[in-house]
C-alpha positions, 0 to 999 in steps of 0.5 A: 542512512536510511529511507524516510518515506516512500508517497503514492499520489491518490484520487481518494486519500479517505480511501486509500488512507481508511485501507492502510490503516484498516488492513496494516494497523497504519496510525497518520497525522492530521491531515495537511492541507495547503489552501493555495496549492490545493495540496493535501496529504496523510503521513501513515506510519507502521508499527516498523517506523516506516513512513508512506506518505499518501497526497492529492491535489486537484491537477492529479490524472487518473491512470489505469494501474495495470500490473502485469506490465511493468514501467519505470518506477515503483513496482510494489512494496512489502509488508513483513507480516512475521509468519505464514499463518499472517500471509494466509489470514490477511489475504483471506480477509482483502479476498473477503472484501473484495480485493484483488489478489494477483498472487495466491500465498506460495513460497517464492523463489527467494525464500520468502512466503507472500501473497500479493495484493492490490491496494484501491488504487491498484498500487501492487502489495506484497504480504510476505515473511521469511 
């Protein structure tokens, strides 16, 4: 048994897909769009055969992310970018343009190497090898 795909809501799905794509070499399908529910959604899928499935809908709330408390919930999620040198690049590259990074590149206490990020949402990312 395994996980298909994890959903995030989004007020931007352009946004927020264009990231995903942009920064994680996602690919998506075309996008669904259900007329009487207001529904529209992009499934990204990564080169792993990992799913994340991105969705609005005209009744979604807007929340302020705030990451350094800690809900019930998704707390992040982890791209293997497969070497530290990938780590240092990429979160060089979303510094650049302009996101936030939370965690500086280091060596964590459970082996691994990451950086963490925040996408345009504010939904927390970790870049990470072993």
């Amino acid at each position: 048994m395994k996980i298909d795909h994890l959903a995030l809501w989004t007020l931007d799905l352009e946004k927020l897909r264009e990231f995903y794509v942009k920064y994680f070499d996602a690919s998506f399908n075309d996008k669904y769009v259900n007329p009487k529910t207001g529904l529209e959604t992009y499934f990204l899928s990564f080169e792993s055969g990992a799913r994340l499935e991105i969705m609005t809908r005209p009744e979604v709330l807007a929340s302020e992310q705030e990451y350094t408390k800690r809900f019930i919930g998704l707390a992040h999620f982890a791209f293997d970018l497969e070497s530290r040198e990938n780590v240092d690049n990429l979160t060089d590259i979303l510094f650049k343009e302009g996101y936030e990074v939370i965690g500086e590149p280091r060596l964590t206490g459970d082996g691994y190497y990451e950086s963490v990020v925040l996408d345009p949402d504010g939904n927390i990312v970790e870049l990470v090898c072993r």
